[in-house]
N, C-alpha and C positions, 0 to 999 in steps of 0.2 A: 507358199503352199508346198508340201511336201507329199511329192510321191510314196508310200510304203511296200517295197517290192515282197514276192510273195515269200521270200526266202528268210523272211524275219519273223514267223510266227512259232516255234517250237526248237529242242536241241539238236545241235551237231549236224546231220545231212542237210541239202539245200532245202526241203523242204520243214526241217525242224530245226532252223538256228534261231537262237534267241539273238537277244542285243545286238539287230541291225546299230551299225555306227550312223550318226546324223550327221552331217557337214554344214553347218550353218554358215550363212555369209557373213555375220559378224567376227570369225574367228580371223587371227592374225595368219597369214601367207604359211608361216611355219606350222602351228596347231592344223590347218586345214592341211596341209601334208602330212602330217603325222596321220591324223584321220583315215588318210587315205590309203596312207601305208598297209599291204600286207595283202592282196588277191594275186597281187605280182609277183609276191613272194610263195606263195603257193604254187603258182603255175611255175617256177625258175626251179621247184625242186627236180621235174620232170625232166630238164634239162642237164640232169647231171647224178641222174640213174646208174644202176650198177649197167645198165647196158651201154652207157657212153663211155664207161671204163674200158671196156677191152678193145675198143674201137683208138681210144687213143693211147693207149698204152702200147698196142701192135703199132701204133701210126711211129711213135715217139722213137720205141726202141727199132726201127728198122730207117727211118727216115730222118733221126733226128729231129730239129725243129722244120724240116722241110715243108711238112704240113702244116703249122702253124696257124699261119693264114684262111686256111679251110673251116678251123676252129671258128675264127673270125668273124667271116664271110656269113657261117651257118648262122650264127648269134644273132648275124644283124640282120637278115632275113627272118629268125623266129620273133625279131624286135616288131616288125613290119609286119606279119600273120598273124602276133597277139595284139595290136593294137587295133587289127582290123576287129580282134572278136572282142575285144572290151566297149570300142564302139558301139558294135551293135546291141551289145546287153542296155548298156546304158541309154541309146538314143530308144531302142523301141520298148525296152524295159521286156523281151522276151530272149532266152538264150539261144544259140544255133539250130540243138536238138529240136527247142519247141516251133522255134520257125521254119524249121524245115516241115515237123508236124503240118501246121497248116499251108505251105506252100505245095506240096507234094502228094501225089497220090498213096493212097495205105498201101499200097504193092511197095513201094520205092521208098516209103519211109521204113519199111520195115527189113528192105535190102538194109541201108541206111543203117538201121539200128543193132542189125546183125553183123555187119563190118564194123562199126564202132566197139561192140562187147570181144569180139574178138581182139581187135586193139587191144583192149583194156586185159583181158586174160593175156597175151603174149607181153605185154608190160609187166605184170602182176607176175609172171613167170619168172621176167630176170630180177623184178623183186626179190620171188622167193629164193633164186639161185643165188644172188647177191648177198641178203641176208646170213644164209647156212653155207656159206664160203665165209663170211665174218665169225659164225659161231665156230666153226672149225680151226680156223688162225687164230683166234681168240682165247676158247675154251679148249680146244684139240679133241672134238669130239669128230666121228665119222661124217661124211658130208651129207647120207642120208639122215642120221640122226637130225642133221643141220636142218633140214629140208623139215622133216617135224616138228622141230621147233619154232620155225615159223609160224604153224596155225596160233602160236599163242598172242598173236599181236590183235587176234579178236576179241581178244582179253581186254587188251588196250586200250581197240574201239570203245567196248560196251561202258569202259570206267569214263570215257570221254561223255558218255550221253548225260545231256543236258548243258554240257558247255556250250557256250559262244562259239562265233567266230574268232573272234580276236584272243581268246583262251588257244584255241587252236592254233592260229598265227603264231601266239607264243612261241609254241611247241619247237613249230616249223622254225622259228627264226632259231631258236635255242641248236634245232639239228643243223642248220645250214650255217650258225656259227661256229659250231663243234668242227665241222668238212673244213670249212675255209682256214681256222686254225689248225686243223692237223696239217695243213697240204702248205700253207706258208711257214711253219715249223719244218717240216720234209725239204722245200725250196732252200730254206737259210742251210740245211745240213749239206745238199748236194749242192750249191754253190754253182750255179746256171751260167755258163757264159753269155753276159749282157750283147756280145756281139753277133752270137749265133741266134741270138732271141732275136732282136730288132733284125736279122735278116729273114727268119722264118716267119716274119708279117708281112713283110713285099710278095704277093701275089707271084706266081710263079707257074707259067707254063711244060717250062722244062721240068719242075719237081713233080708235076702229074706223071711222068714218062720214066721215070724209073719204076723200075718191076713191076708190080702192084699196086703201085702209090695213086695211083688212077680208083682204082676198085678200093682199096681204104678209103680214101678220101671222101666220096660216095655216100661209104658205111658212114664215116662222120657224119654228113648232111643224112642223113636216115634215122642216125641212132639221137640227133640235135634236136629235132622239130617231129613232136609228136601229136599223132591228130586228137587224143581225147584231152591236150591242154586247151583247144584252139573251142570245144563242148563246155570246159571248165570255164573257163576264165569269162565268156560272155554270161556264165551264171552268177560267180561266187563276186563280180562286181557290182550287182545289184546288191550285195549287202550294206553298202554306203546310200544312205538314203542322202538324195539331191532334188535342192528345186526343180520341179518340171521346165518351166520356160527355158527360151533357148539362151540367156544368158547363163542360166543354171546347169545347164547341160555343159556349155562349153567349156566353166569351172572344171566342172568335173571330168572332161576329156583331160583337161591339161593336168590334173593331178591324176587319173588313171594310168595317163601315158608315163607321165615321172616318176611313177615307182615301176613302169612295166620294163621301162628302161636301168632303173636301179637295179630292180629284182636280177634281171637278164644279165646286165653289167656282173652281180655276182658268178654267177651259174659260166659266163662266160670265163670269169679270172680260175674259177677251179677248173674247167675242162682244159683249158691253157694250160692249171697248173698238173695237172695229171701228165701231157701229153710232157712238158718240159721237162718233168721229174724221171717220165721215163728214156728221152732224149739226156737228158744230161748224167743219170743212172747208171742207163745200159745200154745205148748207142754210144757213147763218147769211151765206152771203156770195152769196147769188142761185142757186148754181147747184145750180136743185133737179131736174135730170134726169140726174144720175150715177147709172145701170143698171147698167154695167159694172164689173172689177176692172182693166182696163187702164185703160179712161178716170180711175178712182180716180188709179190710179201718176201718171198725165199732167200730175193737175191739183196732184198734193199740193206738189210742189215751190216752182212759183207761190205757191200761195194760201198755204204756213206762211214764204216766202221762206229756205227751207234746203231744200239739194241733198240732203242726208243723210235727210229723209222721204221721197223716192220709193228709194233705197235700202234701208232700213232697210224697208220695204214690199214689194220683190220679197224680199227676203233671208226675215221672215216667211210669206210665200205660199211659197217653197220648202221650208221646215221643216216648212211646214203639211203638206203633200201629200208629203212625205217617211214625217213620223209618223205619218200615216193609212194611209201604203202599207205600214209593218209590222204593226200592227195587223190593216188586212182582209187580209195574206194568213195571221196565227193564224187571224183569224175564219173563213175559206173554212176552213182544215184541219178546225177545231173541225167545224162542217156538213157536211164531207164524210166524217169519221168517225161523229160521233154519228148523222147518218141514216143513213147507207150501210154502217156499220161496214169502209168504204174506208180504205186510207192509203198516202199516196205520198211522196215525200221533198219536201220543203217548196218548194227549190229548184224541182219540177216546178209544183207547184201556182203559184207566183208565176209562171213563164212562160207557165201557159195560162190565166191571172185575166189579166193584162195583155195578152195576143195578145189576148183576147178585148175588154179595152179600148181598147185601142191603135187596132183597127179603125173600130169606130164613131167613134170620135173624129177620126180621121183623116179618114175621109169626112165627118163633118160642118164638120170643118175647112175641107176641099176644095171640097166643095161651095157651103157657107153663106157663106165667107170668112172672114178674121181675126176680125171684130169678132163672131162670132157664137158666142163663150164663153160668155157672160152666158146666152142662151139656151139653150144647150145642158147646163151648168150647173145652170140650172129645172128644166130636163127630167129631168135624173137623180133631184133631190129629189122630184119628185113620183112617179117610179118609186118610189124607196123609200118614200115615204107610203102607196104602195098595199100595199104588202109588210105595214107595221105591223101593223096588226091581226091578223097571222096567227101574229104572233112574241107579240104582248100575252095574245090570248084563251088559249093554252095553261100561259103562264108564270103566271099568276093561277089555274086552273084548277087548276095542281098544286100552286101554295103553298097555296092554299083546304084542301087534302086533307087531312083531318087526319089518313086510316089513310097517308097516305105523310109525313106532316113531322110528325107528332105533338105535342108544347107547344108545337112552333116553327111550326104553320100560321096564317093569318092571321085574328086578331082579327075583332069586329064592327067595330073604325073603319078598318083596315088595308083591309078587305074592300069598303067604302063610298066610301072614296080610289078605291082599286085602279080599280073596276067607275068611277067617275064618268069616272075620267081615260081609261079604254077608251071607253066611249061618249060622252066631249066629243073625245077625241085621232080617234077612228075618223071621227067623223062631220064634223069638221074636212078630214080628210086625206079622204074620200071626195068632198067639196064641193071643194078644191081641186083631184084630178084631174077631176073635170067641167069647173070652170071653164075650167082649163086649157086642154083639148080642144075647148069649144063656140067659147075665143078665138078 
């Protein structure tokens, strides 16, 4: 018997995708993976946002590989916070949003729902920032210009409606192929030292303790683990329609988690490879105050002596903030259903996520000047840093439950992870938006 979750009846948003995937138990180990493949891939684009670029591209070019490890460490925590939220889609067939809905009183879901959209606008921000910094490198058009020509990618959406998920998927893997090739092509040009790599994975107390490397590092876990993936991913895994019973269920735990872990494994190897590119770039050759993602483009040319790396560099930075931009406008739908039990045609929601970013970004454009992406950028991550904890503390709360997830609530060591990484990741992202502020 087959569950059919509610997310399979209509095109494109969670509540209009056609062609839920079925996962039948007769299928060979490899076809049921196949299957499976692709909500992980969705959530891994988030992790490797135009806002994780300038986080490790300042970390890279000032620290070297020093922070390397930090890259790591975040990864394997967001491994551990999205498995928690895939679980829970799957085991109670409702996502975070809607479970919070009915756990929660209407005052606190609606705090709730209002720190999540915010999330998703300061995301959608370094979207749009990320984007019209590619169209600028690319096309050499002014950065405001850049910033307008973002709204066109509601263009994008609307030619999407009526596709699938896994039309979608496509897309996605197609952009996140495009990143991973441009940035192992960039790798082979600057020529990494293998010895400095494998040491900026050993954990290292002393590397927090130079200058700033404390407050980067931070940004890294801030700008890694974003809260409106943790809304996402407990929805857009209900798209795999799976036997109900509890062997059915567990199936489908062990293929959720292996592509969440695949996905992630990507998203990890490109943040690595940003952070080494700019370590091996422009730490290893004097120039250790590259902050920015244009100054990056500027200098990579020069210093690998091929035109093809500042190329092959906007062309990634546009894919980046392309794949992010489908992503957060499921994620906004998924939040504005599951709290509000709202729904509007996807098409709307992507024009007033982006009006909404469009703005701010333009006037800080305006105001600040060209060069003030890099900041503006910070500014979004640690916006969403402050979100975190609101999306962590409930998602833990309802996997804990055992009268709501029953064999499949969380363990005494799942439970002791969970809680450590809430209060090291909370109290982290609470200490950066101070610092930030008192800067």
């Amino acid at each position: 018997m087959f569950a059919l979750p509610k997310t399979a009846t209509a095109p494109f948003c969670p509540a209009e995708v056609r062609g839920a995937v079925a996962v039948p138990d007769g299928l060979s180990p490899w076809k049921r993976a196949l299957r499976f493949a692709g909500p992980g891939l969705l959530v891994s684009v988030g992790y490797m946002d135009p806002g994780n670029w300038a986080t490790d591209i300042e970390a890279g070019s000032r620290y070297g590989t020093a922070l390397l490890f930090v890259v790591v460490l975040s990864s394997l925590a967001a491994i551990v916070l999205q498995t928690l939220s895939l679980r829970l889609g799957l085991v109670t067939g409702r996502d975070l949003a809607q479970m919070s809905r009915e756990r929660y009183g209407p005052r606190t879901v609606k705090v709730q729902w209002l720190l999540a959209e915010v999330a998703i606008i300061a995301c959608d921000i370094a979207e749009v920032l990320g984007s019209a910094l590619a169209f600028k490198l690319l096309l050499g058009v002014p950065l405001w210009a850049g910033v307008l020509l973002t709204a066109l990618d509601t263009v994008i959406v609307l030619g999407l409606k009526g596709k699938g998920f896994r039309q979608l998927e496509a897309i996605i893997l197609g952009l996140v192929g495009t990143i991973g090739i441009c940035f192992l092509v960039q790798l082979i040009l600057v020529r990494p030292d293998a010895g400095e790599v494998a040491r900026g994975l050993v954990p290292s107390l002393d590397a927090l303790k130079q200058g700033n490397a404390l407050y980067l590092a931070i940004g890294i876990v801030g700008a890694t683990i974003m809260p409106h993936n943790l809304y996402l991913h407990s929805s857009i895994v209900q798209t795999r329609v799976v036997p109900v019973d509890e062997p059915g269920k567990r199936a489908a735990l062990r293929l959720a988690t292996l592509d969440t872990v695949a996905s992630l494994a990507v998203a990890l190897f490109i943040n690595a490879a940003i952070l080494i590119l700019a370590a091996s770039a422009f730490h290893r050759t004097g120039n250790t105050e590259v902050a920015g993602i244009e100054e990056a483009h500027r200098l990579l040319a020069p210093l690998t002596g091929a035109a093809v790396a500042g190329l092959l560099f906007g062309i990634a930075l546009f894919a980046s903030g392309q794949s992010s931009t489908f992503t957060g406008t499921i994620a906004g739908q998924v939040i504005l259903e599951g709290f509000l039990n709202l729904s509007i045609p996807c098409w709307q929601r992507r024009l007033i996520t982006r009006g909404l970013a469009i703005v701010p970004a333009l006037v800080g454009v305006l105001t600040m000047g060209e060069h003030s992406v890099g900041k503006l950028l910070v500014l979004t991550q640690v916006v969403l840093s402050a979100q975190l904890p609101f999306a962590i503390f409930p998602l833990l709360r309802f996997t804990d439950d055992r009268a709501l997830m029953g064999v499949f609530a969380n363990g005494p060591v799942t439970k002791a992870v969970a809680w450590s990484l809430f209060g090291v990741i909370s109290s982290a992202n609470a200490w950066l938006v101070v610092q930030t502020f008192a800067a």
